[in-house]
C-alpha positions as a Python dict, from the first residue, in 0.01 Angstrom:
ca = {
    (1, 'X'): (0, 0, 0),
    (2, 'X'): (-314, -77, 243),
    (3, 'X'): (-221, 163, 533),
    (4, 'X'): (-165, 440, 311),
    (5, 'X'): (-523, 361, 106),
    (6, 'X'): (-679, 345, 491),
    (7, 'X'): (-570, 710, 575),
    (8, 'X'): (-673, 822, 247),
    (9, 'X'): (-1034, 641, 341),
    (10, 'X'): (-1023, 804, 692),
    (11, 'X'): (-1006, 1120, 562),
    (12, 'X'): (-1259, 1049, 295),
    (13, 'X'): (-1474, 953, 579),
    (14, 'X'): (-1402, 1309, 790),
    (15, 'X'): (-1482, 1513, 491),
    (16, 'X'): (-1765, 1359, 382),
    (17, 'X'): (-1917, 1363, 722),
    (18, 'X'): (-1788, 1762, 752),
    (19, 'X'): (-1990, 1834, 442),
    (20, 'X'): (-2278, 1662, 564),
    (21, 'X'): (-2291, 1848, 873),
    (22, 'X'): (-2237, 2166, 736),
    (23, 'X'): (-2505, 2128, 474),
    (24, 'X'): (-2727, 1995, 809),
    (25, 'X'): (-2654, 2359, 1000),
    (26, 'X'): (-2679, 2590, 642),
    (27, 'X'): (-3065, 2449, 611),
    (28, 'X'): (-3114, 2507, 1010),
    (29, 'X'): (-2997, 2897, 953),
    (30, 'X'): (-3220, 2909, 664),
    (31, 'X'): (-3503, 2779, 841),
    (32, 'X'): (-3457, 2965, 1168),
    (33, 'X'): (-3363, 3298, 1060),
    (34, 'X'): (-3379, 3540, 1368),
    (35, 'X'): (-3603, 3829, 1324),
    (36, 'X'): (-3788, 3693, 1071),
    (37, 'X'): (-4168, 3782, 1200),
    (38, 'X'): (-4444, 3550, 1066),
    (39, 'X'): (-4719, 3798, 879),
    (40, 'X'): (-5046, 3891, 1103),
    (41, 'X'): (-5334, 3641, 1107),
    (42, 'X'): (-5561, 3985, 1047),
    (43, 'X'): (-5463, 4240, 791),
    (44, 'X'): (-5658, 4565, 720),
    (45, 'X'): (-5654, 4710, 322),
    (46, 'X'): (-5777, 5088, 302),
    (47, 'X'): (-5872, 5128, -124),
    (48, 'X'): (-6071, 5384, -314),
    (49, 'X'): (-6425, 5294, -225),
    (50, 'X'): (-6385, 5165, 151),
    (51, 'X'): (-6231, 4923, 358),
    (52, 'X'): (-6138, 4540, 388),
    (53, 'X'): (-6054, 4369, 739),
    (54, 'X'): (-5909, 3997, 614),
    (55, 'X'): (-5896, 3698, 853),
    (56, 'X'): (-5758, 3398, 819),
    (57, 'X'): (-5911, 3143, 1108),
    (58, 'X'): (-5692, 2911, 1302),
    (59, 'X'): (-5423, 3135, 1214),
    (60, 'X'): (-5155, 2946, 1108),
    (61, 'X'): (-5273, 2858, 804),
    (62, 'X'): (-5227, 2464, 808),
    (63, 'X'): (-5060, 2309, 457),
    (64, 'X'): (-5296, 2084, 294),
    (65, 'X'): (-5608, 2152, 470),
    (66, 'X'): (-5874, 2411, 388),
    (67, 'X'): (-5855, 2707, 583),
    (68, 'X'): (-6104, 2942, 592),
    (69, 'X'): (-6064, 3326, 473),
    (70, 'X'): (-6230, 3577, 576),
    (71, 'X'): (-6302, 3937, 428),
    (72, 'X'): (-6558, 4230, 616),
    (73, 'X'): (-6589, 4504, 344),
    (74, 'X'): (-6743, 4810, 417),
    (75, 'X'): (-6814, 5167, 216),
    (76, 'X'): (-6577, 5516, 317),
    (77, 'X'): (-6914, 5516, 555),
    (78, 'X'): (-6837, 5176, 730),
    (79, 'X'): (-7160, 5026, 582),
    (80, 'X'): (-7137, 4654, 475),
    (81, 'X'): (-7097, 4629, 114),
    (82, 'X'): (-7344, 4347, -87),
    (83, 'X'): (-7302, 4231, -403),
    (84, 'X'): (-6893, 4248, -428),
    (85, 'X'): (-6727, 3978, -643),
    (86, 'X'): (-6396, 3814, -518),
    (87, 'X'): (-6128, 3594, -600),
    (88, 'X'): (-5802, 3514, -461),
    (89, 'X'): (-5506, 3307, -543),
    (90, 'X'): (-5246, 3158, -327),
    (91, 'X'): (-4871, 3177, -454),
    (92, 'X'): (-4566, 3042, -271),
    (93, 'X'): (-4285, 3286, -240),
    (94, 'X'): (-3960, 3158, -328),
    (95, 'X'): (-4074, 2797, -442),
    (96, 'X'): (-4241, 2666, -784),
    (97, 'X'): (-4501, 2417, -594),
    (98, 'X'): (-4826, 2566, -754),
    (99, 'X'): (-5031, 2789, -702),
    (100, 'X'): (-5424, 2752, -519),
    (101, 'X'): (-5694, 3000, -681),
    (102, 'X'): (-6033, 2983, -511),
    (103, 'X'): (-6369, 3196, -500),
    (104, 'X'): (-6523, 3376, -192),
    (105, 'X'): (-6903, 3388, -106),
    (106, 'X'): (-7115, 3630, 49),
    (107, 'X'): (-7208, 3478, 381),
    (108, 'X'): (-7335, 3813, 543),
    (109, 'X'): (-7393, 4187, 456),
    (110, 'X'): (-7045, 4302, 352),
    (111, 'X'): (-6872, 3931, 492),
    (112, 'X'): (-6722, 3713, 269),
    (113, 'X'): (-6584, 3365, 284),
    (114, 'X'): (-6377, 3130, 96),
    (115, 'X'): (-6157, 2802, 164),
    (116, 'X'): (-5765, 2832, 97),
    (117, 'X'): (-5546, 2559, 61),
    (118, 'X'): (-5180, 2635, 132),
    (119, 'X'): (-4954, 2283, -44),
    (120, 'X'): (-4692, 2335, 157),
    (121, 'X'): (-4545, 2496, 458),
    (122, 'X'): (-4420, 2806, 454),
    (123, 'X'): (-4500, 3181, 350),
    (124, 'X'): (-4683, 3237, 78),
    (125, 'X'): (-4827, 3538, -137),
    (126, 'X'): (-5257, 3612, -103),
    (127, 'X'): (-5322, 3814, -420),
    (128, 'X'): (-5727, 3924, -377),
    (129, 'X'): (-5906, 4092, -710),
    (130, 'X'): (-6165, 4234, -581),
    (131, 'X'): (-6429, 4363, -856),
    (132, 'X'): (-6702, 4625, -774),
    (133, 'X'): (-6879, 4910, -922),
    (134, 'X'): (-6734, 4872, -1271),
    (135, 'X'): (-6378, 4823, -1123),
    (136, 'X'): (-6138, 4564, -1028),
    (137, 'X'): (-5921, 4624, -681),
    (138, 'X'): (-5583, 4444, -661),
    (139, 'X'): (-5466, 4369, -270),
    (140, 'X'): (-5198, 4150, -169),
    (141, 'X'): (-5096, 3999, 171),
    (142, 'X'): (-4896, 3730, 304),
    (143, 'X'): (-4960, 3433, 550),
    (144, 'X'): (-4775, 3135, 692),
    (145, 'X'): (-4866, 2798, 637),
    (146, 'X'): (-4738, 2547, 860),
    (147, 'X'): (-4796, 2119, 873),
}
């Protein structure tokens, strides 16, 4: 009875580390999916009543750690635009880890700033409402976070 309960424990042992190999290389494909380009640190947004140019600095965004966002609105002219309310949230695609909603401040004649916070690595979803003259804009980008 014990050789025959070895082999079957060999081949326990083959399988088991087969499976755990395999599951090893299926994350490493997922991770490291050729082609896949990482979204532009700058993005520009053309919308009824001008233009927005949005930065993120030290582009990638790093998980965890404020990173600052950056938005240069101007008219259909190209003049700065004061006064503009905006506020953005942070959603990870493809993952329930939470999502980040902060505020951005006029720093500068049509410049706006605000801190992001990615949680985790990876790309996520920018949604930006942006409300001026009596109506609210909707733009969406996407950015990678990394650790």
């Amino acid at each position: 009875m014990l050789p025959h309960h070895k082999e079957h424990s060999s081949l326990f042992k083959f399988v088991f580390f087969f499976i755990i190999i395999a599951l090893l290389a299926g994350i490493a494909f997922i991770w490291l999916r050729p082609g896949e380009e990482a979204p532009p640190p700058v993005t520009e947004h053309a919308f009824e009543e001008g233009n927005i140019i949005w930065t993120i600095d030290a582009y990638p965004a790093k998980a965890l750690h404020r990173n600052s966002f950056i938005i240069d609105l101007t008219d259909l002219n190209g003049s700065p635009v004061k006064g503009a309310s905006f506020q953005v949230k942070l959603e990870m695609l493809d993952m329930v880890c939470g999502d980040y909603e902060f505020n951005m401040d006029e720093s500068a004649p049509g410049k706006y700033e605000g801190d992001g916070v990615p949680l985790m690595a990876g790309t996520w979803k920018a949604t930006l409402s942006l409300e001026m003259s009596d109506h609210t804009y909707t733009i969406v980008r996407l950015l990678r976070a990394v650790h």
